[in-house]
N, CA, C and O of each residue as an XYZ file, in Angstrom:
364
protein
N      68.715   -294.725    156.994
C      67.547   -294.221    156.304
C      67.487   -292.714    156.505
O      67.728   -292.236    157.613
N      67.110   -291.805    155.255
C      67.407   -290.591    155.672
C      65.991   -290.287    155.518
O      65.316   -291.231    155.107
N      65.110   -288.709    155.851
C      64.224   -288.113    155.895
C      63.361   -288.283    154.569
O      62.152   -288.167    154.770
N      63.634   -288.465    153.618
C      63.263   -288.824    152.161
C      63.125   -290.311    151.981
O      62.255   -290.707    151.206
N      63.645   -290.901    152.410
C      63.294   -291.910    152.230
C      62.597   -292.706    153.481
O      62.270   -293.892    153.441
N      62.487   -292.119    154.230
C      61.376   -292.360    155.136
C      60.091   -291.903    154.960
O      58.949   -292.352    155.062
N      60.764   -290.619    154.591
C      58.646   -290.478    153.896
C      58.222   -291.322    152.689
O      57.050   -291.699    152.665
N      59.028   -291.657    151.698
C      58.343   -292.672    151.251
C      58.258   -293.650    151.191
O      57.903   -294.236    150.168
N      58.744   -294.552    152.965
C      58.126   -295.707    153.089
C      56.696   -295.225    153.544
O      55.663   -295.770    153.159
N      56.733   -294.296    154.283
C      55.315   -293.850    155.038
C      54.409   -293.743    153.622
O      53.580   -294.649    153.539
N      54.417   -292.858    152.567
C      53.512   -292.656    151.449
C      53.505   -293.818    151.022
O      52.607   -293.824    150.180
N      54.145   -295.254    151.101
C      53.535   -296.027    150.305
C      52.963   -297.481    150.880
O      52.534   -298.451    150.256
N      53.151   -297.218    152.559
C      52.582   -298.063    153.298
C      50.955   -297.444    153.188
O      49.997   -298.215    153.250
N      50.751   -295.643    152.982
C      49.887   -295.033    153.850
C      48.800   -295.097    152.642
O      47.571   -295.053    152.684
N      49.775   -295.226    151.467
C      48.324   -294.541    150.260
C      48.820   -293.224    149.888
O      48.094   -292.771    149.003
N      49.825   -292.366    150.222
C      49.076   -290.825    150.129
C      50.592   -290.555    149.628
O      51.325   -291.537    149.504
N      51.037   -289.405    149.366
C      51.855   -288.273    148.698
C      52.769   -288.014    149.493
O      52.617   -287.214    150.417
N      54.207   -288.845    149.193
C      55.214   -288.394    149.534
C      55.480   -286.781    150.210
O      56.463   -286.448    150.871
N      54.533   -286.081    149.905
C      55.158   -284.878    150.432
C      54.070   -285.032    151.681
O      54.530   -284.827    152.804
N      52.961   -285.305    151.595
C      51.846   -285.537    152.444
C      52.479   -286.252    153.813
O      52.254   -285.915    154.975
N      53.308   -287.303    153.358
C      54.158   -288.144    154.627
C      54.998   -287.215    155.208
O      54.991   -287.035    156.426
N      55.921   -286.438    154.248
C      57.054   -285.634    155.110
C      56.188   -284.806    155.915
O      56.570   -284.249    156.944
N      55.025   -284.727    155.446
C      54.489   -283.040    156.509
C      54.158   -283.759    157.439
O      54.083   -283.102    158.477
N      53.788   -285.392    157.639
C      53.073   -285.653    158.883
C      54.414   -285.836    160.127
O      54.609   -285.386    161.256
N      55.139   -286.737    159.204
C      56.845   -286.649    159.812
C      57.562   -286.006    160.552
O      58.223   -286.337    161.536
N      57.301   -284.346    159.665
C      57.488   -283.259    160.454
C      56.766   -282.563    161.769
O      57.291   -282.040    162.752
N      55.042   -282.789    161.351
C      54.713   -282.864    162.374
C      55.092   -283.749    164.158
O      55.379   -283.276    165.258
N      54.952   -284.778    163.795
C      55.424   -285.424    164.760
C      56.525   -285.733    165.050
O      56.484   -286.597    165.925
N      58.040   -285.340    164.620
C      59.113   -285.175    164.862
C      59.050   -283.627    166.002
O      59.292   -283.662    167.209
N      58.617   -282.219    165.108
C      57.989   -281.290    166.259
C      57.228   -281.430    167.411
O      57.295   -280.619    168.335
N      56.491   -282.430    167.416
C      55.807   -282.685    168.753
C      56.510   -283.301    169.689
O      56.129   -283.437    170.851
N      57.532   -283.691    169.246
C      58.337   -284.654    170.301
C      59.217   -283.664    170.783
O      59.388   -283.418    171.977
N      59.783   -283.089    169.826
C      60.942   -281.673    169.951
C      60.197   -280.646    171.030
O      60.774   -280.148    171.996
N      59.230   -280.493    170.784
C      58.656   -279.494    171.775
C      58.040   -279.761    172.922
O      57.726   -278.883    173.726
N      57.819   -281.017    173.083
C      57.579   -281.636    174.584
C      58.581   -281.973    175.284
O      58.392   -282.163    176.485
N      60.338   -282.190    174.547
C      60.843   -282.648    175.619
C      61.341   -280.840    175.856
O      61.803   -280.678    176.985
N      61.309   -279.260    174.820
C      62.103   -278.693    174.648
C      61.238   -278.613    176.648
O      61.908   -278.842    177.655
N      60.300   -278.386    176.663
C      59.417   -278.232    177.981
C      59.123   -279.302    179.285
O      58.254   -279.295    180.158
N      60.441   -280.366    178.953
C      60.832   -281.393    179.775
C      60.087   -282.526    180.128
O      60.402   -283.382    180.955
N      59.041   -282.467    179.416
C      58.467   -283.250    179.256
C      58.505   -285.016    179.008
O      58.731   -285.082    177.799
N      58.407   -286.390    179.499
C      58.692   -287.479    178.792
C      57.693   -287.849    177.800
O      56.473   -287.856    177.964
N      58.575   -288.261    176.391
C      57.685   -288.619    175.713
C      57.544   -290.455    175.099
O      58.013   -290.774    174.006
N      57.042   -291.174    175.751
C      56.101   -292.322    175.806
C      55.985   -292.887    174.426
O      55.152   -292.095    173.984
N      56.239   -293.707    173.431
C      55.212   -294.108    172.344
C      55.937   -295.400    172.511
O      57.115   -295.759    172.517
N      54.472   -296.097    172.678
C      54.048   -297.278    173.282
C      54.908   -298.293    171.701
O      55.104   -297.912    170.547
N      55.189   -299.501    172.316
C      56.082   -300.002    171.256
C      57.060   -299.712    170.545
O      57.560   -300.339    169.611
N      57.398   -298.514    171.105
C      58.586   -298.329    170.375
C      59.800   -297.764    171.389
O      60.986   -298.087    171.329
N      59.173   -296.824    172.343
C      60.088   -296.394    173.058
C      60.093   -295.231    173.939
O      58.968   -294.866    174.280
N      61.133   -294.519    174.417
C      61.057   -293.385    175.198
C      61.860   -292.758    175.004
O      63.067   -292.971    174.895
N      60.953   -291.438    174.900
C      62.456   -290.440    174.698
C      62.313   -289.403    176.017
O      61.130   -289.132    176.219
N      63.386   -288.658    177.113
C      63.132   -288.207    178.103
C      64.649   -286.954    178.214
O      65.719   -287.350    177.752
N      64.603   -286.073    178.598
C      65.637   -284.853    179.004
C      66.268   -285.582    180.528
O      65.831   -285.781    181.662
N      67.438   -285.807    179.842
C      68.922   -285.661    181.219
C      69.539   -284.643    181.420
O      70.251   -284.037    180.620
N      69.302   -284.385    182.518
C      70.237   -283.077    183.398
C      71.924   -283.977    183.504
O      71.986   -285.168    183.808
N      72.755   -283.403    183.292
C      74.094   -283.259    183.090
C      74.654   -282.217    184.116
O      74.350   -281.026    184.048
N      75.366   -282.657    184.931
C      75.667   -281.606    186.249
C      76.903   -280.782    185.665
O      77.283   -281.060    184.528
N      77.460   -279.915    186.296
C      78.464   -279.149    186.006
C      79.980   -280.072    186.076
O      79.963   -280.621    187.178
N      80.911   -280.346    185.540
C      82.156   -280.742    186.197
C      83.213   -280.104    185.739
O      83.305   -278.968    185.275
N      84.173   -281.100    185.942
C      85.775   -280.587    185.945
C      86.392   -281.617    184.516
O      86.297   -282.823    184.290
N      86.956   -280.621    183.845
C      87.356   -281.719    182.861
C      88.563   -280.995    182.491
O      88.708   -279.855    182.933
N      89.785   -281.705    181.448
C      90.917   -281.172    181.299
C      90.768   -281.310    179.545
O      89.970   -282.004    178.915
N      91.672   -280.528    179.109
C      91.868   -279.926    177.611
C      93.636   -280.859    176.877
O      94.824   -280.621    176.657
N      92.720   -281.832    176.797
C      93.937   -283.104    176.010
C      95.342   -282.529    175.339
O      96.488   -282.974    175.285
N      94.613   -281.170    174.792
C      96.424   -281.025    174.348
C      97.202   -280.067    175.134
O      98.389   -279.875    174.866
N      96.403   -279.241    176.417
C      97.657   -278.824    177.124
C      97.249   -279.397    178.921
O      97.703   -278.972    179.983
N      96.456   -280.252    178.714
C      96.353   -280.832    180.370
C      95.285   -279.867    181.058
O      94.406   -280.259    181.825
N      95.474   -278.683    180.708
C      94.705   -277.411    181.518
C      93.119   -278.209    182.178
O      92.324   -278.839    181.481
N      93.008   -277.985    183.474
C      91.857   -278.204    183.797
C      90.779   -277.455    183.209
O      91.093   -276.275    183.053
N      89.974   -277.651    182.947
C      88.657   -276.847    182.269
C      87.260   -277.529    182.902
O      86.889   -278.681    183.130
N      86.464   -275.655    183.121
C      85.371   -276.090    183.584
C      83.936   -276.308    182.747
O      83.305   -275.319    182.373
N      83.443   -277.724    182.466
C      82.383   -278.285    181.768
C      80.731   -277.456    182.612
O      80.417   -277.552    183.798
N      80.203   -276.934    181.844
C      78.812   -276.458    181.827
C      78.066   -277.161    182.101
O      78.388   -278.349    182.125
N      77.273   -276.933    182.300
C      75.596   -278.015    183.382
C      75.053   -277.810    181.723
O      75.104   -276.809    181.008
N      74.458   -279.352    181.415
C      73.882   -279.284    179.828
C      72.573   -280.220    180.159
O      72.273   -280.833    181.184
N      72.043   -280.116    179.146
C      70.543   -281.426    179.063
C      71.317   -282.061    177.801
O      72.281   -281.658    177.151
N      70.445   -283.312    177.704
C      71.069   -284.182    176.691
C      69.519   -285.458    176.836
O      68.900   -286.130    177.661
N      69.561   -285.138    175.485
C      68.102   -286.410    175.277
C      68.818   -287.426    175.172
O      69.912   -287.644    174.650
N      67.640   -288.396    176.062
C      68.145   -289.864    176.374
C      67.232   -291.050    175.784
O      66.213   -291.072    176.474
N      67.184   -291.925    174.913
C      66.288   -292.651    174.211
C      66.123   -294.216    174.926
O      67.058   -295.015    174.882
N      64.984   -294.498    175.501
C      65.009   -295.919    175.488
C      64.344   -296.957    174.920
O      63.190   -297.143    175.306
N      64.857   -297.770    173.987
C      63.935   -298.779    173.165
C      62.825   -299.362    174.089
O      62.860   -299.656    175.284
N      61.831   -299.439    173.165
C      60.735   -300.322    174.082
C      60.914   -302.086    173.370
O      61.518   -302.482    172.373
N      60.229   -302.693    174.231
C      60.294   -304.221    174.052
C      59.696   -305.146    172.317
O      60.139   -306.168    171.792
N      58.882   -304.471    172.003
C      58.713   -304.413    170.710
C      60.013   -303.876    169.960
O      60.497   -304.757    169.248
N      60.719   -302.655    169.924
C      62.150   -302.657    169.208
C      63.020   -302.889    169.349
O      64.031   -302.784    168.654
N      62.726   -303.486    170.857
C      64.320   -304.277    171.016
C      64.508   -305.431    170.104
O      65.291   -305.581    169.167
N      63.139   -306.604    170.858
C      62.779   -307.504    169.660
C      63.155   -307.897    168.271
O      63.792   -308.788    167.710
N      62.285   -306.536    167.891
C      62.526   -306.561    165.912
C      64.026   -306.372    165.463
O      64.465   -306.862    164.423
N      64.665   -305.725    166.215
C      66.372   -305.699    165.818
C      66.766   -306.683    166.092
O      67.431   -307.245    165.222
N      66.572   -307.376    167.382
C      67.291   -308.443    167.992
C      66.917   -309.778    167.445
O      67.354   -310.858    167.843
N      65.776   -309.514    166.174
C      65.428   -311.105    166.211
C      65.338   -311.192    164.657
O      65.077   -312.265    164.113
């Protein structure tokens, strides 16, 4: 499902204007973006969790000449289904 067509399942579950859905979409796609950019966990009940992983520094090698290479300390968002979406996929 892409961004367009998610807003108009939202506009036609909601009543309101396809473009009206993308702005709320956007809104709350940004709210999530900017709570975890501030490390924040973000919680929504029935559906899931989204939370920032620290990624430590290591040692890694470069496949086409072996060369050891050194990997950077990174964050990486980590998603966990809640029991309600595990459910609805699983059933």
């Amino acid at each position: 499902m892409t961004l367009d067509e998610l807003s108009a399942a939202v506009a036609q579950s909601t009543g309101t204007t396809k473009a009206k859905a993308a702005e709320a979409i956007h809104a709350v796609l940004g709210g999530i973006q900017e709570a975890l950019k501030r490390g924040d966990r973000v919680a929504i009940a029935g559906f899931g969790v989204f939370e920032v992983a620290h990624r430590a520094a290591r040692q890694g090698r470069n496949p086409q000449t072996g060369e050891t290479i050194e990997i950077k300390a990174s964050k990486a968002v980590r998603f966990k289904p809640g029991k309600v979406l595990r459910d609805a996929v699983n059933g």
